[in-house]
N, C-alpha and C positions, 0 to 999 in steps of 0.2 A: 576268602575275605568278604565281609558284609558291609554293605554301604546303605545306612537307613535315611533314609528320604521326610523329613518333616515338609506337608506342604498344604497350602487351599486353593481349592478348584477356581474361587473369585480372587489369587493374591497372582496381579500381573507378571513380578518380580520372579513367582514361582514357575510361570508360564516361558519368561524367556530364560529361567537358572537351566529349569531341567533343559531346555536344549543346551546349554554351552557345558552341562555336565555331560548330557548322552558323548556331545560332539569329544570331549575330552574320553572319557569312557570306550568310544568307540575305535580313538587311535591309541589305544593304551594296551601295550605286549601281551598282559595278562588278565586282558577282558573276560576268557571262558571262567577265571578263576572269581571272577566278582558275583557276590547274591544282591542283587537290588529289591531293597522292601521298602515300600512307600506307607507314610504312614499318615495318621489324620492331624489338623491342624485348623483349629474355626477360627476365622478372624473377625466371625460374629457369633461365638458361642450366645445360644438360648435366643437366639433372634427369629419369630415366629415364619413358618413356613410360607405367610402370606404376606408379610412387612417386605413388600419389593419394590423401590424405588429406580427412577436413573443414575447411573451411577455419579453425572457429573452433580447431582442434586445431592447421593447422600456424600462423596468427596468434600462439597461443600458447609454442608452439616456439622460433620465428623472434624474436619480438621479447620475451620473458619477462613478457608481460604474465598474467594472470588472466584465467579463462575468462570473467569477468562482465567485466571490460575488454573484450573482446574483442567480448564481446557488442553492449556499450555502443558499441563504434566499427562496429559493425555497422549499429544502430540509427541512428546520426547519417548513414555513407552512405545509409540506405535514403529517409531524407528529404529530406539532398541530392538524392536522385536523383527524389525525386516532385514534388520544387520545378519539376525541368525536364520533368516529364511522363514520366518514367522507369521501368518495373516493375525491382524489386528484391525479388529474396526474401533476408531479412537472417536466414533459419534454412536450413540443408539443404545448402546450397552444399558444392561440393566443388572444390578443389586442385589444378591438376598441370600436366604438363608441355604448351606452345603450342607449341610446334617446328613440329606439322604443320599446325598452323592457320597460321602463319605463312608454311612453306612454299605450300602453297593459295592464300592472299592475293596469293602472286609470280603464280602464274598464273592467279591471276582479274585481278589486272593486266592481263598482256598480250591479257586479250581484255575488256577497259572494263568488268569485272567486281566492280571492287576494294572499289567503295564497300557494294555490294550485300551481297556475302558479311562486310564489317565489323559491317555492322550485323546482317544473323544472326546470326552469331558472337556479338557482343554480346547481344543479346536472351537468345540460347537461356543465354547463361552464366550469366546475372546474374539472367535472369526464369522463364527454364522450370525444369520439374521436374528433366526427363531430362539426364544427363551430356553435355556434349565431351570431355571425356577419355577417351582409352584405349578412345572407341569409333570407330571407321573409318567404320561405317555413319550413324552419326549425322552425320558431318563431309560423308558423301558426300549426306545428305538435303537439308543443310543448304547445298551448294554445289550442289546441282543446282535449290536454289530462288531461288539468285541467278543461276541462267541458266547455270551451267556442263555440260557433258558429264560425266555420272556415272563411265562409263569412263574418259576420259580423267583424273578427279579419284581413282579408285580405281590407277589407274596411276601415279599422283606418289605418292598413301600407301604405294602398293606398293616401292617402290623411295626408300631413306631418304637418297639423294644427290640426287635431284631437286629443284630451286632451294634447296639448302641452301646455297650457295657464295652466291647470292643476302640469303636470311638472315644469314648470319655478315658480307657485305657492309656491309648497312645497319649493326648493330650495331658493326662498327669506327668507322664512319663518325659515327655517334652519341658514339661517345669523343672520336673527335677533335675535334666539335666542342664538349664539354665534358657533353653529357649524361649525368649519374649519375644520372636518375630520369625517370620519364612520369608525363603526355604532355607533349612535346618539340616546341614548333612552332618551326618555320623558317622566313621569310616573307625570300624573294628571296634569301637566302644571306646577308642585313645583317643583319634581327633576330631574336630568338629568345623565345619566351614558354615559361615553364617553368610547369607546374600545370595545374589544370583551374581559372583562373581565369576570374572572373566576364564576362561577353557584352559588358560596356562595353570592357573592357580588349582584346579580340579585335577589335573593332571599331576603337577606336585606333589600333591596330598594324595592322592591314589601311588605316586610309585614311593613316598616316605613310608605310607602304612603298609601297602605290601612288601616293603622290603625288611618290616618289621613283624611284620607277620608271621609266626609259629603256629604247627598244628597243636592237637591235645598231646601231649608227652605222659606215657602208663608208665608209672612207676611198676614196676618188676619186683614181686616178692621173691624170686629167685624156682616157684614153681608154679601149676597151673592153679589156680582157686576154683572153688565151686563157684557158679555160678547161672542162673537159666539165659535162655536163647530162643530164635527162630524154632527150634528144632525141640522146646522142653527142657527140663531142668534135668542135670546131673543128678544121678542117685548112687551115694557110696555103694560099694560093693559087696562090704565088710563091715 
């Protein structure tokens, strides 16, 4: 069974979802049976690499609230997020564009990298002092500690078309299936859980889809067909 993961490295929500998912995931019978793919999500699509603000500055912007609102919703994620074991600094924080965090994520993907680098990424954004934005070297620290090749990760930052076709991928994909907000779970292509909703609810939804779960079923012509393999292609005989 495949559970795909809509999310952004700046959306707090996503930061304390995937824990109450992992936590739900992790006491769940048929966990060796789940593929987790995380996938991209801007919640400042085209927002310049260097537009990096406080966060409680652009909160204030963006939604017209008052800096002491802002504050206040500050304060509420940070307890959210200590409910599930989570460090949050709910002062200091800063803003800006994931494009190349994102980008990164495609290729710690393709080498079983994906979960590792999420969770730094999270960590250093939400907990540590020091910025992810608009610093290269940070990013390279920070993906050479979930096992990636430093060069090869200074190679993809270096060049701004490297798996961005990848990124803008996921994000259509995410419209089409109706998501306007993260985190965005997708559990077999049936159901979808919107929110960082509570571990019971992750749990449900993981044992309703895999108990609906079917492998691929071969239709049986009734003998063997031609066809190639590992090994080369059959060649009649006659």
């Amino acid at each position: 069974m495949r559970v795909e993961i809509w999310s952004d490295i700046a959306c707090p929500w996503c930061y304390v979802g995937k824990a109450r998912f992992d936590k739900a995931l992790r006491d769940f019978p048929h966990r060796d049976d789940v593929e987790v793919v995380h996938r991209s999500f801007e919640l400042d699509p085209g927002r310049a690499k260097d537009d990096i603000q406080p966060v409680i500055t652009m909160l204030t912007k963006k939604y017209g609230m008052s800096a002491a609102q802002a504050e206040a919703g500050e304060d509420n994620l940070g307890a959210q997020a200590a409910a599930e074991g989570l460090d949050y600094r709910t002062r200091g924080r800063d803003h800006g564009s994931t494009f190349d965090m994102h980008r990164l994520l495609h290729l710690a993907k393709e080498q079983g990298r994906q979960e590792q680098l999420l969770d730094l990424l999270y960590r250093a954004n939400f907990a540590e002092e020091r910025s992810v934005f608009n610093d290269d070297e940070r990013l390279v620290e920070l993906a050479a500690a979930a096992g990636l090749d430093a060069e090869a990760v200074r190679a993809v930052l270096a060049d701004p078309d490297a798996y961005a076709d990848e990124v803008r991928a996921d994000e259509r994909e995410a419209a089409q299936l109706g998501a306007n907000g993260v985190p965005f779970f997708v559990l077999d292509r049936k159901y979808g859980v919107s929110g960082a909703q509570p571990a019971e609810v992750f749990t449900r939804a993981l044992t309703q889809a895999y108990g609906e779960h079917t492998p691929l079923k071969i239709v049986d012509g009734g003998a063997d067909a031609d066809a190639c393999g590992p090994d080369g292609c059959a060649v009649p005989q006659h």
